[in-house]
C-alpha positions as a Markdown table, in Angstrom:
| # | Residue | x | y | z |
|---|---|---|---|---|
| 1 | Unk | 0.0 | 0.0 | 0.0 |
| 2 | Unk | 1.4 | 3.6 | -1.0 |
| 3 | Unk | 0.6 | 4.6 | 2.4 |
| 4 | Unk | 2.9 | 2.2 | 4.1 |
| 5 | Unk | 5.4 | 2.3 | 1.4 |
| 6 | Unk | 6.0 | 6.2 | 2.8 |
| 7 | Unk | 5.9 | 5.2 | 5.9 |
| 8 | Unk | 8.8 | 3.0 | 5.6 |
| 9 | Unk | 11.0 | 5.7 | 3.7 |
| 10 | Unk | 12.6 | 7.7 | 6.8 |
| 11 | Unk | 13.0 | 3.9 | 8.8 |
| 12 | Unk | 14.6 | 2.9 | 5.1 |
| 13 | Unk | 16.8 | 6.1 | 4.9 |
| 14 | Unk | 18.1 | 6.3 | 8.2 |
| 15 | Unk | 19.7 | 2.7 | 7.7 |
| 16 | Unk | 21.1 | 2.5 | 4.6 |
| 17 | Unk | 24.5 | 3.8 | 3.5 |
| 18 | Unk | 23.5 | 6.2 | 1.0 |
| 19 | Unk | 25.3 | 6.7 | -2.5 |
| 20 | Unk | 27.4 | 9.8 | -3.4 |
| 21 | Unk | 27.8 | 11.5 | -6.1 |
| 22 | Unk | 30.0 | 14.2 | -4.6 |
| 23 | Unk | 30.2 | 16.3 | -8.6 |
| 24 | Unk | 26.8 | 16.6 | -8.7 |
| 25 | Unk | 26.1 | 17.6 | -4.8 |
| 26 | Unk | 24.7 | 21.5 | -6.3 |
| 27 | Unk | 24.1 | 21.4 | -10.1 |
| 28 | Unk | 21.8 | 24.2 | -12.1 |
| 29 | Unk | 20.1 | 23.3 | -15.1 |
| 30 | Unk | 21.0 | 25.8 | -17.8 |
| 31 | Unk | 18.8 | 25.5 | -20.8 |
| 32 | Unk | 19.4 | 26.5 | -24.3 |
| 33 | Unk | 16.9 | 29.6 | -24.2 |
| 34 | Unk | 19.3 | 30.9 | -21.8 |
| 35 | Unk | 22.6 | 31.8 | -23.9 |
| 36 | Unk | 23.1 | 32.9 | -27.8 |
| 37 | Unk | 26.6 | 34.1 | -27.7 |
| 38 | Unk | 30.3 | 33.1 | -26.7 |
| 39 | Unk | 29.9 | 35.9 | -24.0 |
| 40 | Unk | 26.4 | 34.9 | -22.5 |
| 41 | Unk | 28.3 | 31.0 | -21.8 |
| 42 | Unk | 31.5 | 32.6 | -20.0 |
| 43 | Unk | 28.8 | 34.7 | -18.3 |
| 44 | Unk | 27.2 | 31.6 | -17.0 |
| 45 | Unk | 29.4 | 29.5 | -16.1 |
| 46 | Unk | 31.7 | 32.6 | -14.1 |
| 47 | Unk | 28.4 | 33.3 | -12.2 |
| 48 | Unk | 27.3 | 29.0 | -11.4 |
| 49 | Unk | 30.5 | 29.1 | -10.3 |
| 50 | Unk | 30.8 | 32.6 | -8.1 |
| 51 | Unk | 27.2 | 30.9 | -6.4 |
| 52 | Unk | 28.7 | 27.8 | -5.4 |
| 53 | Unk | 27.5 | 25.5 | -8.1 |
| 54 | Unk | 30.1 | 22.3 | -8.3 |
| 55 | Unk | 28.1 | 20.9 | -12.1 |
| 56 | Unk | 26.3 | 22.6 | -15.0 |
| 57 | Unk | 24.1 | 21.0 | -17.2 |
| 58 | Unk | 24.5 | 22.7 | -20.5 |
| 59 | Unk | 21.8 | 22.3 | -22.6 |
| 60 | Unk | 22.9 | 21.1 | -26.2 |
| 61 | Unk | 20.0 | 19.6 | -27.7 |
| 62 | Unk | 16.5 | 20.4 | -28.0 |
| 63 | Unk | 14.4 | 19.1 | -31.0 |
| 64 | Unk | 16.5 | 17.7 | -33.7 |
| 65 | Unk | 19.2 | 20.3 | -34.1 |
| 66 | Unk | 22.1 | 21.3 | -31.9 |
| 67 | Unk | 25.1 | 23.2 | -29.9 |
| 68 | Unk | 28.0 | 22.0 | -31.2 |
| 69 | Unk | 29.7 | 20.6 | -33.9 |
| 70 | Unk | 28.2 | 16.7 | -35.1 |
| 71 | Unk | 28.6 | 14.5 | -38.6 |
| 72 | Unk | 24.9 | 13.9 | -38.0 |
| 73 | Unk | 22.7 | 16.7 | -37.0 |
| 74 | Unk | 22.2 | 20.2 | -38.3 |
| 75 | Unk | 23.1 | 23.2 | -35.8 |
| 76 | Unk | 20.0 | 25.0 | -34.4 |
| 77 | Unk | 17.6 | 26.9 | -36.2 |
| 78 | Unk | 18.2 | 29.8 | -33.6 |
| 79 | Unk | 21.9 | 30.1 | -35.7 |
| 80 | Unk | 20.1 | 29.2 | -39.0 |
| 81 | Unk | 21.1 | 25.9 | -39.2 |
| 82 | Unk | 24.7 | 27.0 | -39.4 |
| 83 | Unk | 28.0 | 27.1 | -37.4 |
| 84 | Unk | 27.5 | 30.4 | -35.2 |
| 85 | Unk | 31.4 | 31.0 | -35.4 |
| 86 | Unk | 32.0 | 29.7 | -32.1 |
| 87 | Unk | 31.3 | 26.1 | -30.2 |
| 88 | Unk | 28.7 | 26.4 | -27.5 |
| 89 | Unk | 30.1 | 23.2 | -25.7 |
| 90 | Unk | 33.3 | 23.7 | -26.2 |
| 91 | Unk | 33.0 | 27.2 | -24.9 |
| 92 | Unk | 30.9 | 25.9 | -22.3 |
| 93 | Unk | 34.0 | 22.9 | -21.2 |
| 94 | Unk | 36.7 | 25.4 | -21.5 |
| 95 | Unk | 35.0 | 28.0 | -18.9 |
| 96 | Unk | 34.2 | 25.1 | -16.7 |
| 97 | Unk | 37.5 | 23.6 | -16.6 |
| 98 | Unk | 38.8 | 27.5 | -16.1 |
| 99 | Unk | 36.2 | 27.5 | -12.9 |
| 100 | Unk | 36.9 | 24.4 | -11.8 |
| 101 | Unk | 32.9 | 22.7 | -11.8 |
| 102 | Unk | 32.3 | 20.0 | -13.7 |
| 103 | Unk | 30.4 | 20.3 | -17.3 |
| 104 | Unk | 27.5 | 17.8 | -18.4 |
| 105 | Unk | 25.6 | 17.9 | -21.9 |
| 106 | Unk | 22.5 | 18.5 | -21.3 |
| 107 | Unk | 20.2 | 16.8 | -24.4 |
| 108 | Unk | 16.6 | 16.4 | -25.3 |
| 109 | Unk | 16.6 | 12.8 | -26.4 |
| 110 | Unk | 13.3 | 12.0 | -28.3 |
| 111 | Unk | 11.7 | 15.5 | -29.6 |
| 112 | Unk | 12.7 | 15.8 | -33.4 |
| 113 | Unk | 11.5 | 19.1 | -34.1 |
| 114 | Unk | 9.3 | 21.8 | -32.7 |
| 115 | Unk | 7.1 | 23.9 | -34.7 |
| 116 | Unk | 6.2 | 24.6 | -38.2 |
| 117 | Unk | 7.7 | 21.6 | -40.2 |
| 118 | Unk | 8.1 | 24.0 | -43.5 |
| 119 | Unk | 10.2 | 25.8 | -41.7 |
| 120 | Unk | 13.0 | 23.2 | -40.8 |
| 121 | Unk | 15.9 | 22.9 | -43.0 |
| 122 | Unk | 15.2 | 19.7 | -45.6 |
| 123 | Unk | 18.2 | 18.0 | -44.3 |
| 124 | Unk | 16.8 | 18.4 | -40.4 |
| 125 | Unk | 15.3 | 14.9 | -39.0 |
| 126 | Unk | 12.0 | 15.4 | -39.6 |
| 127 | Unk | 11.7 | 16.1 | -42.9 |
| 128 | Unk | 14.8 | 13.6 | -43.9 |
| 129 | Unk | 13.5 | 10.8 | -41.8 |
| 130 | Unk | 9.9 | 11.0 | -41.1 |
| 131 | Unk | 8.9 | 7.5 | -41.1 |
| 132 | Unk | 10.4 | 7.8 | -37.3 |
| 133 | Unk | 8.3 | 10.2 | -35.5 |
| 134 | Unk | 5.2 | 9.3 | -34.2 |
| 135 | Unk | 2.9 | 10.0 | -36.9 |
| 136 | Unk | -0.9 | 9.5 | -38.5 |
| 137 | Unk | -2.2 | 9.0 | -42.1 |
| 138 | Unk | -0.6 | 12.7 | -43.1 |
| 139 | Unk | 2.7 | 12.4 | -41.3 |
| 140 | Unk | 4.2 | 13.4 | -38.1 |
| 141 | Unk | 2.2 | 14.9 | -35.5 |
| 142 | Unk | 2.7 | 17.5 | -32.9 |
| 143 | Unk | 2.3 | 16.4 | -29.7 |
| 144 | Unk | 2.9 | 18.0 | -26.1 |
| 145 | Unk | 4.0 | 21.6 | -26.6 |
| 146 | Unk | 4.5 | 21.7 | -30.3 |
| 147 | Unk | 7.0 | 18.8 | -30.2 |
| 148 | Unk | 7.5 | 16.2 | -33.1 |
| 149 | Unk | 8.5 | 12.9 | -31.2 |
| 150 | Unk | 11.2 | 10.2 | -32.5 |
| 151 | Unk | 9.1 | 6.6 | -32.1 |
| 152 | Unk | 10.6 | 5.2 | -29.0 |
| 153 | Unk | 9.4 | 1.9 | -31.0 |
| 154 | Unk | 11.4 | 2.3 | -33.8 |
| 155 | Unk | 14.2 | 0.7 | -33.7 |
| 156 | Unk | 16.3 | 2.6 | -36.4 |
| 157 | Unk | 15.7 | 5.7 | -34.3 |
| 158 | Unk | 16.7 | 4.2 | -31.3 |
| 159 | Unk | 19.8 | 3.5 | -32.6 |
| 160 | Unk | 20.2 | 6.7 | -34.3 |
| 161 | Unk | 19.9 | 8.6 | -30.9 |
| 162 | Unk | 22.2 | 6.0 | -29.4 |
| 163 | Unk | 24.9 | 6.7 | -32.2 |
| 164 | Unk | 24.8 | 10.3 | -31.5 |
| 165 | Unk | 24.9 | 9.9 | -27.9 |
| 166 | Unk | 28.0 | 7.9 | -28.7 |
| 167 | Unk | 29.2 | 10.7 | -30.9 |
| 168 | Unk | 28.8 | 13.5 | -28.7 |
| 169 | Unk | 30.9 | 11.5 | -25.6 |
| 170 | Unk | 33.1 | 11.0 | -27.7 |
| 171 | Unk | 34.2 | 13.6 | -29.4 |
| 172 | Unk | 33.5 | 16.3 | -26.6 |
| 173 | Unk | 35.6 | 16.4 | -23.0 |
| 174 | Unk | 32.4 | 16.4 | -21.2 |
| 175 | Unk | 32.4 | 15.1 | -17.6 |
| 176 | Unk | 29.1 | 13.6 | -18.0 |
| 177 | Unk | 25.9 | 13.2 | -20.3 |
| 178 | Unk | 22.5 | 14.1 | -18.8 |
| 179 | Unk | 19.8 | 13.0 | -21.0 |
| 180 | Unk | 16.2 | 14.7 | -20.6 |
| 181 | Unk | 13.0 | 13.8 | -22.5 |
| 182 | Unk | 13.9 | 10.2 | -22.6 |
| 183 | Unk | 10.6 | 9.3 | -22.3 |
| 184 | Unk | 7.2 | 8.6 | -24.5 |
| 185 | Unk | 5.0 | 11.6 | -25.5 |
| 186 | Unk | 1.1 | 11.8 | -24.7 |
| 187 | Unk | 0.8 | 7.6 | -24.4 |
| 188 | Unk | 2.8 | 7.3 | -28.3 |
| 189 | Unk | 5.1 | 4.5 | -27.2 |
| 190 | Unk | 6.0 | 2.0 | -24.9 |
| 191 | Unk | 8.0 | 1.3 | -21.9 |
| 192 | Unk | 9.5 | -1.3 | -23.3 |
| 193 | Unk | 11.0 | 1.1 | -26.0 |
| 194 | Unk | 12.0 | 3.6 | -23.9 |
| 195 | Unk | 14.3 | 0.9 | -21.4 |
| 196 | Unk | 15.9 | -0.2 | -24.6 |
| 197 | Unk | 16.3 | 3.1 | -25.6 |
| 198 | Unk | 18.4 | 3.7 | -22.5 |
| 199 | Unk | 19.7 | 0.6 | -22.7 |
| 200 | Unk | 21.1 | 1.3 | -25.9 |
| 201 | Unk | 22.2 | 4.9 | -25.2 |
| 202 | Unk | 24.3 | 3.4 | -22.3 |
| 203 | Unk | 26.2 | 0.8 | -25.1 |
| 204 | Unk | 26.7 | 3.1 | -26.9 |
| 205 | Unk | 28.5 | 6.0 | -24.5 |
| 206 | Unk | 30.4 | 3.0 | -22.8 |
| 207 | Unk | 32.2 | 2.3 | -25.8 |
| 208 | Unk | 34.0 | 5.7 | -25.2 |
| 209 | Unk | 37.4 | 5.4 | -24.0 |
| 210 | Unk | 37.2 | 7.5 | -21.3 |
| 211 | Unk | 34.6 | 7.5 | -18.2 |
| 212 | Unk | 31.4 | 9.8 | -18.7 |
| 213 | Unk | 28.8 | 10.0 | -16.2 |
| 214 | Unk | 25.5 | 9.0 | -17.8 |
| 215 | Unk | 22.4 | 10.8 | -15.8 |
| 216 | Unk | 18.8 | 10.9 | -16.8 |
| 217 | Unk | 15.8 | 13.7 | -15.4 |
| 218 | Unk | 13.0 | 11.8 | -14.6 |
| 219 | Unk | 9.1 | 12.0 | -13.2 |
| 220 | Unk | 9.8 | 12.4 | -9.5 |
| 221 | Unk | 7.2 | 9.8 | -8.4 |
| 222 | Unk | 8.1 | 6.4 | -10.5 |
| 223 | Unk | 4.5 | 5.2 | -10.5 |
| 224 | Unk | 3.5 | 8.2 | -12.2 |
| 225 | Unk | 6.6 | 8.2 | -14.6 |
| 226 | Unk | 6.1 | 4.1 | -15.9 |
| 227 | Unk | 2.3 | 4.8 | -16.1 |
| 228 | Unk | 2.3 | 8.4 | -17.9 |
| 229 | Unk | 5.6 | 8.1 | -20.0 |
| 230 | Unk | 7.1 | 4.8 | -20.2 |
| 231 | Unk | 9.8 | 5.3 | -17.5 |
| 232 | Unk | 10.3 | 2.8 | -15.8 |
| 233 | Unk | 13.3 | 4.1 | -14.3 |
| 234 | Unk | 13.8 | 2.1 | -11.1 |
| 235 | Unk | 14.8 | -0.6 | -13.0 |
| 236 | Unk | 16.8 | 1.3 | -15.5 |
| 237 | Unk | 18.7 | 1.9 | -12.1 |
| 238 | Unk | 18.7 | -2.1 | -11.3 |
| 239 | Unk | 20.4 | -3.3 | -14.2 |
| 240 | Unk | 22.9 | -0.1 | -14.1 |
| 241 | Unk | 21.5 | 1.8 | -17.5 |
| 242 | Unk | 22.4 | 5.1 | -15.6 |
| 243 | Unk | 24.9 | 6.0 | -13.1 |
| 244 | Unk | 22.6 | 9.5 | -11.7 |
| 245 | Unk | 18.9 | 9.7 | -11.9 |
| 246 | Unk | 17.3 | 13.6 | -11.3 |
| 247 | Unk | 13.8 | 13.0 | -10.3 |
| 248 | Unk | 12.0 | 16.7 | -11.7 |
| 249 | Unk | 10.6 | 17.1 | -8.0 |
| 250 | Unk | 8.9 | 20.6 | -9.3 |
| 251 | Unk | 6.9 | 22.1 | -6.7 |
| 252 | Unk | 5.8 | 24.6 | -3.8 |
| 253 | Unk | 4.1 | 22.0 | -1.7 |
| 254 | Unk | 7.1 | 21.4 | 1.0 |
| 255 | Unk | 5.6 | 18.2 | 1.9 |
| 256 | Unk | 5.1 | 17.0 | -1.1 |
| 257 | Unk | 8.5 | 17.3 | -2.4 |
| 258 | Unk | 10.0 | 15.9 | 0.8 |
| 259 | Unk | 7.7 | 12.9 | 0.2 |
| 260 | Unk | 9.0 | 12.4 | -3.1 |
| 261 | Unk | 12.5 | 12.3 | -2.4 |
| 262 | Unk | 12.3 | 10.1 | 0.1 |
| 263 | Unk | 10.3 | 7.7 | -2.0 |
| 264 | Unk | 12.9 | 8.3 | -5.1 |
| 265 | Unk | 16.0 | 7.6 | -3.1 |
| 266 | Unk | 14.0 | 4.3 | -2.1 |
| 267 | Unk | 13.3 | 3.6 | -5.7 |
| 268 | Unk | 16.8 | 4.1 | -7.0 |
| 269 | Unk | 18.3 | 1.3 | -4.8 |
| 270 | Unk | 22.3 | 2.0 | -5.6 |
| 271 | Unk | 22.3 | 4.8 | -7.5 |
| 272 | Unk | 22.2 | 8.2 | -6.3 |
| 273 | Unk | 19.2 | 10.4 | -6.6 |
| 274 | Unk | 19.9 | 14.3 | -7.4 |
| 275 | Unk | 17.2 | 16.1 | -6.3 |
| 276 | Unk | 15.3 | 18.7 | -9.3 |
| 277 | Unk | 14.3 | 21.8 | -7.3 |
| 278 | Unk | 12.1 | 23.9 | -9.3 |
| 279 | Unk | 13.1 | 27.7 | -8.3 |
| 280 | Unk | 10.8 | 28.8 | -11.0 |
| 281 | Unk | 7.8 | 27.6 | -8.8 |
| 282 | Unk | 9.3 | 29.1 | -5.5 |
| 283 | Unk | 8.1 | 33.1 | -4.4 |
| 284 | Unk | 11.0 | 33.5 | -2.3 |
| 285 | Unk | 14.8 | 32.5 | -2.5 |
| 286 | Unk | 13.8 | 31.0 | 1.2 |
| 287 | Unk | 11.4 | 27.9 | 0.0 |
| 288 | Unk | 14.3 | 27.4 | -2.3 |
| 289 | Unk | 16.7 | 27.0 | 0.1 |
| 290 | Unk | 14.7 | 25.1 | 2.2 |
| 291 | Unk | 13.9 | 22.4 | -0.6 |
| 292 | Unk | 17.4 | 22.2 | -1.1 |
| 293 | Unk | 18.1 | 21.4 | 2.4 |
| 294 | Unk | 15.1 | 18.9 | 2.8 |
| 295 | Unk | 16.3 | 17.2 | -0.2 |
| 296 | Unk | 19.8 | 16.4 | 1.4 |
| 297 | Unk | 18.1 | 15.3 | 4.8 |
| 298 | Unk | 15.9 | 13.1 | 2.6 |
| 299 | Unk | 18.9 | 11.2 | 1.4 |
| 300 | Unk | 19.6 | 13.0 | -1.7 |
| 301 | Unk | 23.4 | 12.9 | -3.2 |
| 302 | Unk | 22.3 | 16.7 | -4.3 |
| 303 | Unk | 20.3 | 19.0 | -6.0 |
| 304 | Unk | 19.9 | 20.4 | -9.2 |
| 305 | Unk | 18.4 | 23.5 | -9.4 |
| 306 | Unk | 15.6 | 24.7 | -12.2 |
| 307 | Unk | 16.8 | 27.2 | -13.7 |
| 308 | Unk | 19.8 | 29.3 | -13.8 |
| 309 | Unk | 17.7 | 32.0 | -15.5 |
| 310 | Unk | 15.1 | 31.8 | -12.5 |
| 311 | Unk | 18.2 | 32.1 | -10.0 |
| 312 | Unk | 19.9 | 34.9 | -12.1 |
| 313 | Unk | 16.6 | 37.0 | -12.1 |
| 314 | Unk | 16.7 | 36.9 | -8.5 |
| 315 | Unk | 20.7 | 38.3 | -8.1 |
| 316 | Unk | 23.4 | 37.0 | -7.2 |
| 317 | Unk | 23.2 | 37.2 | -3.4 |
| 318 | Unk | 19.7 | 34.8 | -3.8 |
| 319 | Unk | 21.9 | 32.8 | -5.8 |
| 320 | Unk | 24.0 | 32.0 | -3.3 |
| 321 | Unk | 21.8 | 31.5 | -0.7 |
| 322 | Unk | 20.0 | 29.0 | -2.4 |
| 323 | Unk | 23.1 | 26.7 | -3.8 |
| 324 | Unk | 24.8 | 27.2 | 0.2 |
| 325 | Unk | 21.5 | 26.0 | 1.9 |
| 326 | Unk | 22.6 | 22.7 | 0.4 |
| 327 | Unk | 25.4 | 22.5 | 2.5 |
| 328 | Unk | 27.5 | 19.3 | 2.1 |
| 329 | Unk | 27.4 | 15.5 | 2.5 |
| 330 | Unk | 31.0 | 15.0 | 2.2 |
């Protein structure tokens, strides 16, 4: 019975030796909205930094196009499809080595495309492969907010999005690879398909020489996620798909969230649960902080915090407050 099940967490917690994940103890997402030039990156990273952040996860893909230099998709439509004169990630790597926090690439696995489908570039994914979206009689279909979806039961775009996972590990210094949207859209897929999906992603990035952390955001509550999406992520973390899972624990009810991590940490069994604080929800820096806090005392290896543009928009003294009020398990 749910009811029990929390009941047992803080008896559960209070036992077990809980895994670390010292890198990743205060991340900040940092999504690709956020930055357009060479300038806005070193900005971001200096600031993350200044506040106490120890990991940014830089944003690199969205729907179908992308950040940085790859052999198999186009750049983003925000630089017309074309090299901007300047690497985001690499810009992004260099400034976090020069800071010394760590640097994850942050993508949006399954979304091909968002928007008007005249307007992408021929060679772009859904107009060059679009047998593998989810589609109906006239094509692909829209689905939640605009977004074309890759099939999740398709297996040559599975192993598409594996081979470019591989791609970008390999070719890019990154300390880690944080996939988001890894997951079926509006009931279009199974959860079958998304496990091998991860499954395959993980082959793939293993093959890389050297080590890269391989994280997934997630529903907070893993009931909700297997019945709603297809992620059935507890047992991705069984049979060791991912190293890091970030339940998106995104709200303003306190209780709520504590609740949730407690039950997440529980899920994960071995692998350590960073905490997704949604700042955007929050009214004051001080609910922030206090998330951030609970989130540790709930057995959390860390928090990530949603976004950096909601912390920025607050200064650089709320900044702070909030990444310090995680303190430190190590």
């Amino acid at each position: 019975m749910r009811w029990l099940q929390f009941a047992l967490l803080p008896l559960a917690a209070g036992c077990a030796v809980m895994p670390e994940a010292p890198g990743l103890e205060r991340c900040v997402w940092v999504s690709r909205f956020e930055y357009s030039s060479q300038q806005d990156i070193e900005r971001i990273v200096r600031e993350s930094a200044a506040a106490g952040v120890t990991a940014v996860m830089f944003q690199v893909r969205g729907n179908g196009t992308v950040y940085y230099h790859s052999g198999h998709e186009l750049w983003s439509e925000k630089y017309g499809f074309r090299a901007p004169g300047f690497d985001p990630l690499a810009v992004a790597i260099e400034s976090a080595r020069r800071h010394g926090v760590e640097l994850h690439a942050w993508i949006n696995v399954v979304p091909g495309w968002r928007g008007d489908i005249t307007k992408a570039d021929p060679g772009q994914l859904v107009r060059s492969r679009p047998a593998w979206f989810v589609s109906d009689a006239n094509g692909p279909i829209p689905l939640e907010s605009g977004y074309y979806w890759l099939d999740v039961d398709n297996p040559s775009a599975r192993a598409y999005l594996a081979e470019l996972c591989r791609e970008l590990a390999q070719n890019y210094s990154i300390d880690g690879l944080h996939l988001d949207h890894i997951r079926c859209a509006s009931g279009h897929g199974s959860v079958d398909g998304v496990t091998e999906l991860v499954h395959q992603i993980q082959r793939a990035v293993r093959t890389v020489a050297r080590p890269v952390e391989l994280s997934a955001a997630v529903f907070a509550d893993p009931v909700q996620a297997k019945q709603k999406v297809g992620q059935d992520w507890p047992t991705w973390a069984e049979r060791g798909y991912v190293d890091v899972l970030f339940p998106m624990n995104y709200t303003e009810d306190d209780r709520l969230f504590r609740d949730r991590v407690r039950l997440a940490v529980a899920s994960a069994g071995d692998v350590p649960v960073i905490a997704g604080v949604g700042v955007y929800k929050h009214l004051s820096a001080r609910q922030s902080a206090y998330q951030c806090r609970t989130a540790i005392d709930a057995g959390a290896a860390g928090v990530c915090l949603f976004s950096y543009g909601a912390l920025r928009d607050r200064g650089p003294a709320s900044f702070r407050r909030v990444v310090e009020a995680v303190g430190s398990r190590y």
